[in-house]
ZAKOLKOL-708737 format. One line per field, with one value per residue: residue number from 1; x, y, z of N, C-alpha, C, O in turn; residue in three letters. Coordinates in steps of 0.1 Angstrom, whole numbers, always signed. Example, Ala and Ser with C-alpha at 12.3 -4.5 7.8 and 13.67 -1.06 7.14 Angstrom:
2
seq	1; 2
n_u	+132; +128
n_v	-57; -22
n_w	+78; +71
ca_u	+123; +137
ca_v	-45; -11
ca_w	+78; +71
c_u	+132; +129
c_v	-33; +0
c_w	+78; +79
o_u	+142; +134
o_v	-33; +11
o_w	+85; +80
type	ALA; SER
END
This chain:
132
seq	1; 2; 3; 4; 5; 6; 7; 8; 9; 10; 11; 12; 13; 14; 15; 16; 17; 18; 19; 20; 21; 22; 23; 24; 25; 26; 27; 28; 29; 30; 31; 32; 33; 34; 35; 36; 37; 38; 39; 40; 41; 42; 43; 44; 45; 46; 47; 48; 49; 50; 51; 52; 53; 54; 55; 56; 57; 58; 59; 60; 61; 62; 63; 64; 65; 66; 67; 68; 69; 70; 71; 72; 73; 74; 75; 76; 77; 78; 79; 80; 81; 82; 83; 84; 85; 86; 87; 88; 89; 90; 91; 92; 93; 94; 95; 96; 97; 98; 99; 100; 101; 102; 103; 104; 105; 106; 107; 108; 109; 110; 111; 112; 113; 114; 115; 116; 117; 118; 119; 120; 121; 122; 123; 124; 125; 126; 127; 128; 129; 130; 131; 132
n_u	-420; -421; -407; -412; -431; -462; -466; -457; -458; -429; -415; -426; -424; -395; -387; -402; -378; -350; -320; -321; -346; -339; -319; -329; -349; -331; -320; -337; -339; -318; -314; -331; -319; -297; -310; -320; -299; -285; -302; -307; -276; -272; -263; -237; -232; -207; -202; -226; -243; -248; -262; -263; -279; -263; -265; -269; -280; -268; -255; -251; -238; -225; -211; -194; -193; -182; -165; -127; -105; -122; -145; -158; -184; -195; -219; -230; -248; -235; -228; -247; -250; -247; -223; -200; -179; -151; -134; -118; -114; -104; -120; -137; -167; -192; -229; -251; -287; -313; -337; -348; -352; -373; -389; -382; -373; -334; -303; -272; -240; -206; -195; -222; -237; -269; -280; -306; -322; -316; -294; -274; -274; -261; -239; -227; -228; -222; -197; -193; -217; -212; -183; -155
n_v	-229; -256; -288; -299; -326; -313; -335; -369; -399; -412; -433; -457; -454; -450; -477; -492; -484; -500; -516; -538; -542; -514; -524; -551; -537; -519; -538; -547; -522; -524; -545; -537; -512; -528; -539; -517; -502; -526; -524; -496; -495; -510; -534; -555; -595; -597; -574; -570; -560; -576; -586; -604; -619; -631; -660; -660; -637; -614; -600; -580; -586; -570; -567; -576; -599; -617; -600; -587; -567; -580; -560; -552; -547; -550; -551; -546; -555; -554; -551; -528; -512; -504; -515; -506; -521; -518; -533; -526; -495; -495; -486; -479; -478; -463; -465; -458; -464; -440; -422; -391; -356; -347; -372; -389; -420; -421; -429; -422; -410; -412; -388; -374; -370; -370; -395; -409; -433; -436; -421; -431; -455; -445; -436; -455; -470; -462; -454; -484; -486; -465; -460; -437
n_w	+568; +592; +590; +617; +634; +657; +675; +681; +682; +694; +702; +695; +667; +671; +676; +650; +635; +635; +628; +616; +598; +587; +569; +555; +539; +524; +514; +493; +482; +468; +452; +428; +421; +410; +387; +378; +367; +352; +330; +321; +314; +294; +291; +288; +290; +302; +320; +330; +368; +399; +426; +454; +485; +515; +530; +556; +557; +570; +551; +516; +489; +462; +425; +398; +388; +366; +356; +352; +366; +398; +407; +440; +464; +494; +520; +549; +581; +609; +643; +657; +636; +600; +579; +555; +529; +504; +487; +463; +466; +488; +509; +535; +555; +581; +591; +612; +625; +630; +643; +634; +638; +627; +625; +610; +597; +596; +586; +597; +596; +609; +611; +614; +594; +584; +561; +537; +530; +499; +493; +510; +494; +470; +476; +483; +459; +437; +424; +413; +398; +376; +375; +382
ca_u	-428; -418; -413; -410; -448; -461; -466; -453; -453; -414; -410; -431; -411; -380; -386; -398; -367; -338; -309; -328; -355; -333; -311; -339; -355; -317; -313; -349; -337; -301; -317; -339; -310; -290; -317; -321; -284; -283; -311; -302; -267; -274; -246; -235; -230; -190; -204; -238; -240; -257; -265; -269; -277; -255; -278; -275; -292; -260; -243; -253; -225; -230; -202; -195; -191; -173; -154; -119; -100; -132; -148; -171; -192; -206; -230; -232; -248; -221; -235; -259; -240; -249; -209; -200; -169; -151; -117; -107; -112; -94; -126; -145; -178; -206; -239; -261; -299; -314; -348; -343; -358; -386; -394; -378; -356; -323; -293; -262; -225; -199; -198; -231; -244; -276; -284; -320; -316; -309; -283; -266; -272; -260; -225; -219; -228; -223; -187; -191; -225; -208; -174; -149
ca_v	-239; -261; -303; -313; -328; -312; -346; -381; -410; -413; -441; -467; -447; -452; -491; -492; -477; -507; -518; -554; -532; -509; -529; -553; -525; -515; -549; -548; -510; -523; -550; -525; -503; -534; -542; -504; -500; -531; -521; -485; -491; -520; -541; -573; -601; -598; -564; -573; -562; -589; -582; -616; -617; -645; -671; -654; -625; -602; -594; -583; -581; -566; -565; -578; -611; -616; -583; -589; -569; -580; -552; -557; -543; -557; -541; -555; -553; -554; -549; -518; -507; -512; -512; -508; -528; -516; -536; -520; -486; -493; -478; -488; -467; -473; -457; -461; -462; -431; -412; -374; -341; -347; -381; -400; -430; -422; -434; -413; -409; -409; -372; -369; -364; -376; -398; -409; -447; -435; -413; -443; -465; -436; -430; -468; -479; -453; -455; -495; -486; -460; -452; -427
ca_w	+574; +601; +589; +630; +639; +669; +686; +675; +684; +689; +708; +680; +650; +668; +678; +638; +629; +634; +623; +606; +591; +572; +562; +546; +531; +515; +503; +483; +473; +458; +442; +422; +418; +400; +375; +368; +362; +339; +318; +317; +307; +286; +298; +278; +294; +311; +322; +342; +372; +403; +439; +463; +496; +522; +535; +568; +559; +571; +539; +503; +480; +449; +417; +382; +388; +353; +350; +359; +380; +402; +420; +449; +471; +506; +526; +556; +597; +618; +655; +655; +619; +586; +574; +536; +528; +487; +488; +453; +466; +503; +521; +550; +562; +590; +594; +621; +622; +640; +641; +634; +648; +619; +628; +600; +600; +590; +582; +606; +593; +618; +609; +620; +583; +578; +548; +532; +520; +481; +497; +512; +480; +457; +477; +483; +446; +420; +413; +412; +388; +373; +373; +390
c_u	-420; -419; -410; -426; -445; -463; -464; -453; -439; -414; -413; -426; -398; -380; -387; -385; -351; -330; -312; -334; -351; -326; -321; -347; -344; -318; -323; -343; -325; -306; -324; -328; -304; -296; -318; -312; -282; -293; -310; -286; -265; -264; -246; -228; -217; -196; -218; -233; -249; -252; -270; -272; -274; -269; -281; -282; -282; -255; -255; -241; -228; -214; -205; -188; -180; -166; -141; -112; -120; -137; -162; -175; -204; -211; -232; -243; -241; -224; -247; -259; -243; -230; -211; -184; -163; -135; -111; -108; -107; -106; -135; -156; -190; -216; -246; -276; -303; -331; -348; -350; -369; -396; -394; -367; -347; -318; -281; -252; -220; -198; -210; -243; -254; -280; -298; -310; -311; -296; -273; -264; -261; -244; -218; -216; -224; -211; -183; -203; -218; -191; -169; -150
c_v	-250; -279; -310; -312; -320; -321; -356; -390; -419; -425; -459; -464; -451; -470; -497; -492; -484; -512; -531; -547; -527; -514; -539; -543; -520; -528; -550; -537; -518; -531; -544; -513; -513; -536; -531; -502; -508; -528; -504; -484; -501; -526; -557; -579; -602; -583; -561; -568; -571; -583; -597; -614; -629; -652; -666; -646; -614; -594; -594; -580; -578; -562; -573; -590; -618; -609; -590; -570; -573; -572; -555; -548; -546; -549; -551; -547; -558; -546; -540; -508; -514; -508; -517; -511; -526; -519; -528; -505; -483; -482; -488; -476; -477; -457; -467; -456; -450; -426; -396; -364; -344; -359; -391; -406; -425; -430; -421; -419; -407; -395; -369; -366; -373; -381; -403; -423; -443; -427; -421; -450; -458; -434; -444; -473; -476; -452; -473; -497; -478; -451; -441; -417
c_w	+580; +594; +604; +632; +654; +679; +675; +682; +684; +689; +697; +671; +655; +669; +667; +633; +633; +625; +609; +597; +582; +562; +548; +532; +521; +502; +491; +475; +464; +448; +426; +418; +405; +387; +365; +360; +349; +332; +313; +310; +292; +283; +288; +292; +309; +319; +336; +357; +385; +419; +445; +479; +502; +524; +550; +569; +562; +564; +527; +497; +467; +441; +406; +386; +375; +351; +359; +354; +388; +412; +428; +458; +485; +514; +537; +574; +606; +634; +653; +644; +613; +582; +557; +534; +509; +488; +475; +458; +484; +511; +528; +557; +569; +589; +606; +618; +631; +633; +640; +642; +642; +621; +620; +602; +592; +588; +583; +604; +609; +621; +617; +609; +583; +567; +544; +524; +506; +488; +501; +498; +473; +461; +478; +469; +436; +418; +408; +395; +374; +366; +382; +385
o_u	-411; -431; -408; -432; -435; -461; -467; -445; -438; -414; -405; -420; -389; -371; -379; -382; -342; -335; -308; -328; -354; -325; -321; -349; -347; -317; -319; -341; -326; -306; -320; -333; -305; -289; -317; -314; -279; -289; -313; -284; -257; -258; -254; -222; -218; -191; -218; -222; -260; -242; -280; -264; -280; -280; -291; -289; -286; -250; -264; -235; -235; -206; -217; -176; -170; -158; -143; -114; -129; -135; -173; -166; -216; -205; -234; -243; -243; -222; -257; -266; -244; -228; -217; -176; -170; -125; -100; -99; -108; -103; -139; -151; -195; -214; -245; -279; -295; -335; -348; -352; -378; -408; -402; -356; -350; -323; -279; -251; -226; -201; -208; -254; -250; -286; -304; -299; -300; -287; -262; -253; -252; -236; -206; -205; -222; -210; -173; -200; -218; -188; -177; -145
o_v	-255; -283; -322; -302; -318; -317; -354; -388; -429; -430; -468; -474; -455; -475; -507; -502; -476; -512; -533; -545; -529; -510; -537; -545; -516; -527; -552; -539; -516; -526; -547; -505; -509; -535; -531; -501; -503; -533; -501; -475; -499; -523; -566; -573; -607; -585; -554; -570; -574; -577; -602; -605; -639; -649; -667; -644; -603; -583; -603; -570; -586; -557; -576; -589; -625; -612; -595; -564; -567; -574; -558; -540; -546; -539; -563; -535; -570; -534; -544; -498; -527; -496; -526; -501; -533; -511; -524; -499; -473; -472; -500; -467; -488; -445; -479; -447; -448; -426; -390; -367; -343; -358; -400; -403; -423; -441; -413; -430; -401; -391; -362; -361; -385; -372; -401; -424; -448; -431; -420; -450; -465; -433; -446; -479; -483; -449; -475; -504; -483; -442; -435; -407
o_w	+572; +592; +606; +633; +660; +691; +663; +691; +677; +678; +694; +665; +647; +661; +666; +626; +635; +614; +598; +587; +570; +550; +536; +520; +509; +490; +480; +463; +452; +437; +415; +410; +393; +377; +353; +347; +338; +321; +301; +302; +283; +272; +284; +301; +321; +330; +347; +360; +381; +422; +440; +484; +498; +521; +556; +579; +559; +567; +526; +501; +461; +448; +404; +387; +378; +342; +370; +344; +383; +424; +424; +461; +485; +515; +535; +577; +611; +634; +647; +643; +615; +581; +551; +536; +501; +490; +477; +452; +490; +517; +526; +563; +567; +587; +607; +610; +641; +622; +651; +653; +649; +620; +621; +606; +580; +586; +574; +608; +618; +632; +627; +612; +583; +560; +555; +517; +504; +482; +495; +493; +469; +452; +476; +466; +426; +406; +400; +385; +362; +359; +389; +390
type	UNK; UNK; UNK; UNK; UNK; UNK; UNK; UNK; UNK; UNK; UNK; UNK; UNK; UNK; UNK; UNK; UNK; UNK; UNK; UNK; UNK; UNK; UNK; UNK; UNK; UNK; UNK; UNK; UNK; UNK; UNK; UNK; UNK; UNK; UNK; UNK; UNK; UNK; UNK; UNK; UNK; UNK; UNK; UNK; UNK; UNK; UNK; UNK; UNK; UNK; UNK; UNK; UNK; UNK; UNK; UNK; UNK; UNK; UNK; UNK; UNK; UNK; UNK; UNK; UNK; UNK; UNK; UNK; UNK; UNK; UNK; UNK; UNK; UNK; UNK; UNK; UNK; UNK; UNK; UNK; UNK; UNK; UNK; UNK; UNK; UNK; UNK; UNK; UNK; UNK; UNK; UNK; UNK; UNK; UNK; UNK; UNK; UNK; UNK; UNK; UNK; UNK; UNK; UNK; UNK; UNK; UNK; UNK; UNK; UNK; UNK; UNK; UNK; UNK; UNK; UNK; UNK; UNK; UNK; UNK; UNK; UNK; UNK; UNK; UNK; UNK; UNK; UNK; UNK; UNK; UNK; UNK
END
């Protein structure tokens, strides 16, 4: 069974479907990721981990604010890119926003791989929530 509609309304899904929008919608998800994390791993204090977002609204950064060595994690929009910035692990990745063949917002790798917001969250955050 086929998931492309036979008619869509692209053009409203795709004008929905920007770069402000998802990103918004990320920063609500991470937030909700962070709390999960600390209450699932049941983090003492030096351990916590905390998600802010800048006052401009471009950046969230998320890390252990107390944990030394200090690892961080910014998430940012950076022209028509959401870019993910992880200085302790020397990488640097963009996604772009896109509408697919099915008629869902993405989130498009350079590659070309399509990701689903938790798919983004899950490869930017999880060795910061979790470990290598």
């Amino acid at each position: 069974m086929s998931t492309i509609p036979q008619e869509l309304d692209w053009v409203s899904k795709r004008a929905a479907c920007n770069v402000g929008q998802v990103f918004d919608e990320l920063c609500a998800e991470i937030m909700k990721d962070v709390e999960a994390v600390n209450l699932a791993r049941k983090l003492k204090d030096y351990d916590l981990v905390s998600a802010n977002v800048l006052s401009d609204h471009s950046t969230i950064v998320i890390g252990q604010p107390m944990h030394v060595p200090r690892v961080v994690v910014k998430i940012g929009v950076v022209g028509d890119a959401i870019m993910v910035s992880d200085a302790s692990r020397k990488a640097d990745w963009a996604v772009k926003v896109s509408l697919n063949s099915e008629g869902r917002c993405i989130l498009k790798s350079d590659d070309g791989t399509e990701l689903e917001r938790w798919q983004f969250r899950k490869r930017a955050l999880e060795h910061l929530f979790f470990g290598d």
